[in-house]
C-alpha positions in Angstrom: 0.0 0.0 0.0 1.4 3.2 -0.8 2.5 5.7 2.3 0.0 7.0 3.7 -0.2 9.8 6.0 -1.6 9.6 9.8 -4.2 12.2 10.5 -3.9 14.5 13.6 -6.9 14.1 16.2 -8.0 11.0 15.9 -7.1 8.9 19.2 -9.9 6.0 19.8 -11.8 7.2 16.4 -11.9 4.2 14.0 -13.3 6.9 11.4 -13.4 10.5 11.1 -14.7 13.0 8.3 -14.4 16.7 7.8 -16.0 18.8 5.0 -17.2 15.7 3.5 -18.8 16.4 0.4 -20.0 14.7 -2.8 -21.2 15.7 -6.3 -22.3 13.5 -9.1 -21.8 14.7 -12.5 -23.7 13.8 -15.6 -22.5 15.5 -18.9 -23.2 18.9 -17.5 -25.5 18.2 -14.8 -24.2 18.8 -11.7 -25.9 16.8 -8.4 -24.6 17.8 -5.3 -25.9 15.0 -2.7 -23.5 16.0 0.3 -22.6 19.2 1.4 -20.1 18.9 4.1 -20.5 16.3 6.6 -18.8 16.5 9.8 -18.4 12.5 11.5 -16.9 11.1 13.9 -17.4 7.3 15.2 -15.2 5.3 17.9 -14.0 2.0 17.7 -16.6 -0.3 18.7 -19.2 2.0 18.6 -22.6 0.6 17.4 -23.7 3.8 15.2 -27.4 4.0 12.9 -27.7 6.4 10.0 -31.2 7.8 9.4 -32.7 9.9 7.1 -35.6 10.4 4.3 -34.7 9.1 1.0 -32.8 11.4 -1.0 -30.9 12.8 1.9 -27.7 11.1 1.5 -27.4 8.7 3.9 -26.6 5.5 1.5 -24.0 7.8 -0.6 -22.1 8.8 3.1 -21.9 4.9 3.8 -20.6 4.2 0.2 -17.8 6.7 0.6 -17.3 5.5 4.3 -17.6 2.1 2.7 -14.8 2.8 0.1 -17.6 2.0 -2.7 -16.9 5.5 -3.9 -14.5 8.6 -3.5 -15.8 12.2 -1.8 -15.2 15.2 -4.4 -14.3 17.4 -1.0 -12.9 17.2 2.4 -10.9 14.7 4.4 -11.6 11.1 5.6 -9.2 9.2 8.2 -10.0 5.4 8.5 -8.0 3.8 11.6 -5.6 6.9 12.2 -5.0 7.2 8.1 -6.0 10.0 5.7 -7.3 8.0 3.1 -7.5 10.9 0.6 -4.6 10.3 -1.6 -4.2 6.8 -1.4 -4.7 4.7 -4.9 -7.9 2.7 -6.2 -6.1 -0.7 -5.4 -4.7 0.4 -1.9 -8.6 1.3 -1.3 -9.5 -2.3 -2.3 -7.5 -3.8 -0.1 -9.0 -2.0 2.7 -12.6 -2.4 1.7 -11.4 -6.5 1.2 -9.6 -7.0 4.7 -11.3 -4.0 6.7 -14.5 -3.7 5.9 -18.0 -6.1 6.0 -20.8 -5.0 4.3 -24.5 -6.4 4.7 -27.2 -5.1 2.1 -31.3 -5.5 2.1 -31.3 -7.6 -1.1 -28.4 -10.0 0.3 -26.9 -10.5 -2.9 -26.1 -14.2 -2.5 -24.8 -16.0 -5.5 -27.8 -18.0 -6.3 -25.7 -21.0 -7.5 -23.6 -21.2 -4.4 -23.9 -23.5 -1.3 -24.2 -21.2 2.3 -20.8 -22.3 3.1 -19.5 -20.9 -0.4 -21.1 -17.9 -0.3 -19.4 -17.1 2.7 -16.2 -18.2 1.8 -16.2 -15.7 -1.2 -14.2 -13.0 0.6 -11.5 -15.3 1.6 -10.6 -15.8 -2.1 -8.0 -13.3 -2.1 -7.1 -13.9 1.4 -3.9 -15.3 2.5 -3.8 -18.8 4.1 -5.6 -22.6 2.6 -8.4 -23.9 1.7 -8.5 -25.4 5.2 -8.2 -22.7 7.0 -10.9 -20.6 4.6 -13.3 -23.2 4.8 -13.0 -23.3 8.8 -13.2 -19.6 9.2 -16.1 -19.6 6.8 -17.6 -22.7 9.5 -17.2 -20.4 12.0 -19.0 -17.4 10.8 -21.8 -19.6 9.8 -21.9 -21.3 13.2 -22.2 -17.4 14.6 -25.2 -16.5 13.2 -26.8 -19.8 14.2 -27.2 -21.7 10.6 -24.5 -24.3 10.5 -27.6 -26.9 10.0 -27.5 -25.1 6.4 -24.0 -25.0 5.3 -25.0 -27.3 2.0 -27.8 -25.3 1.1 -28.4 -23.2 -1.4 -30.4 -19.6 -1.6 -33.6 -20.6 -3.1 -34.0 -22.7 -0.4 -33.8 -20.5 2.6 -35.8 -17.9 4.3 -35.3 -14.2 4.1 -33.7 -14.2 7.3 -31.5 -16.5 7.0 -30.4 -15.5 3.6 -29.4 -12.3 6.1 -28.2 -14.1 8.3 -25.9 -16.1 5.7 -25.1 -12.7 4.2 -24.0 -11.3 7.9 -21.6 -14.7 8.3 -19.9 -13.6 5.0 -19.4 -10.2 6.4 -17.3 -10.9 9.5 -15.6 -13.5 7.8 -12.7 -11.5 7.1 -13.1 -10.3 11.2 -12.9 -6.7 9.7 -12.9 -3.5 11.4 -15.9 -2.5 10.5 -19.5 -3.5 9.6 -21.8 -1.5 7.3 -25.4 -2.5 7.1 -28.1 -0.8 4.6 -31.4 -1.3 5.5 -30.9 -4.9 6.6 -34.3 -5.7 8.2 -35.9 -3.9 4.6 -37.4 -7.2 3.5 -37.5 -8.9 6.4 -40.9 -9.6 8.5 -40.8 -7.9 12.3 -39.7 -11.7 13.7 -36.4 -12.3 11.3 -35.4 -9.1 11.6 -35.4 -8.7 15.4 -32.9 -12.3 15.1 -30.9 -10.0 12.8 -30.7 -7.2 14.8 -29.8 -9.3 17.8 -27.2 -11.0 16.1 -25.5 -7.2 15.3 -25.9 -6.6 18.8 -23.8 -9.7 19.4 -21.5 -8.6 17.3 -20.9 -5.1 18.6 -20.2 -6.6 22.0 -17.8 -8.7 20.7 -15.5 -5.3 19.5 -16.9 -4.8 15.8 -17.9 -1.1 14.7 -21.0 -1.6 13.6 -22.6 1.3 11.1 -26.7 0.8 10.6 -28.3 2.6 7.6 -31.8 2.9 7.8 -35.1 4.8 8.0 -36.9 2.3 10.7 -36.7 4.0 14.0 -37.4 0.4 16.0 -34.2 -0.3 14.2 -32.2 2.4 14.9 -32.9 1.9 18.4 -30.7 -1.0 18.5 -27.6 1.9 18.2 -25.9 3.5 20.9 -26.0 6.8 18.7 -28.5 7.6 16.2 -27.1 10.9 13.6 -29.9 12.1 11.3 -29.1 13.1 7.7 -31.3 16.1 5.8 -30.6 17.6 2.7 -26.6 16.5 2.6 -25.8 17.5 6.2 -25.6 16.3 9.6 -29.2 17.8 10.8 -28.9 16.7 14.9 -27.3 13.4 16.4 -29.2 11.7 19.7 -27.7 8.8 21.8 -30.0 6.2 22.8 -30.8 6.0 26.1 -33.2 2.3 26.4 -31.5 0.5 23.6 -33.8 -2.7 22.1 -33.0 -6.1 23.8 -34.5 -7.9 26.9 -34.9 -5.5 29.7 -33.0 -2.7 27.7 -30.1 -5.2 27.5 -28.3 -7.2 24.8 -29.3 -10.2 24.3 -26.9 -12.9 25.3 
């Protein structure tokens, strides 16, 4: 990876943005979608994203995400200004720092569970062994090892999230970005989802929750509301969901 250079002020903060901004351009249309976005979030924080559609929530996690580049400001993953480094050094930490878990799951449809989740190991360093029993254990985290040799079609939507969640962590990455995970999932699947982030969060992961539920949100310690491109107010949960305001163990 080429040098990078460490960003003052940023002790404890796994991520940190300043002046964030971002503009899509279509021949001579200009779209401006953020407009300066000040964030920070801790390591091991459990953070949720909310906001009406069109405010920019989804394009602040793609940038965050390394799924796209800001036009403006400053972005400091881990201690690093990210700016300046190339397309491939972003790769590689999108590949061995980041998890991502979408609404339509995007599951190879072909695949076994146990390949699916083995799909970001490809590139990883180690065996097939050792892949296949990290991959076991993700599967075995979200409760679905009973599944391991089935394919898509023939699971529920909660456990294609759940299967979806196992590939994420796979990798144990820094970070976990979910957009609008409980989206198609009925009130019952997506509480076991949403307990299973919980899990994760008090394991160490940084979890970062897109979405416009509020009962979902509620599972964050820190809710920040985007309007119109900009941070409008941020509020920290006080009776986070669980049994008895707790996690669920």
């Amino acid at each position: 990876m080429a040098e990078a250079k460490k960003m003052a002020g940023c002790p404890g903060q796994i991520i940190r943005v300043e002046g964030l901004k971002k503009t899509y351009y279509s021949e001579e249309v200009e779209t401006p979608v953020l407009h300066g976005i000040d964030l920070q979030i801790k390591n091991g924080e459990f953070l949720a994203i909310m906001g009406p559609s069109g405010s920019g929530k989804s394009t602040l996690m793609h940038i965050l995400g390394f799924l796209d580049r800001p036009t403006g400001g400053r972005y400091c993953f881990e201690e690093i200004d990210v700016s300046n480094l190339t397309d491939d050094d972003l790769a590689t930490i999108r590949r061995e720092r980041i998890g991502f878990v979408f609404q339509a799951f995007f599951l190879l449809p072909h695949a076994t569970v146990l390949e699916n989740v083995m799909l970001p190991l490809v590139y990883a360093r180690g065996n097939g062994n050792s892949h296949q029993e990290k991959a076991l254990r993700a599967i075995e985290s979200v409760g679905l090892s009973h599944r391991i040799d089935y394919l898509p079609t023939n699971l529920s939507g909660g456990e294609k999230q759940r299967v979806a969640i196992a590939r994420a962590i796979v990798n144990s990455p820094s970070v976990i970005f979910a957009d609008e995970p409980t989206g198609n999932l009925d009130s019952h699947s997506g509480k076991q989802v949403m307990d299973i982030f919980q899990q994760l969060n008090q394991a160490g992961h940084t979890i970062i929750l897109v979405t416009h539920e509020t009962i979902t949100a509620q599972n964050a310690e820190r809710i920040v509301h985007i309007l119109d491109g900009l941070v409008e107010r941020e509020e920290k949960v006080k009776d986070r969901v669980g049994a008895n305001g707790n996690y669920k163990k």
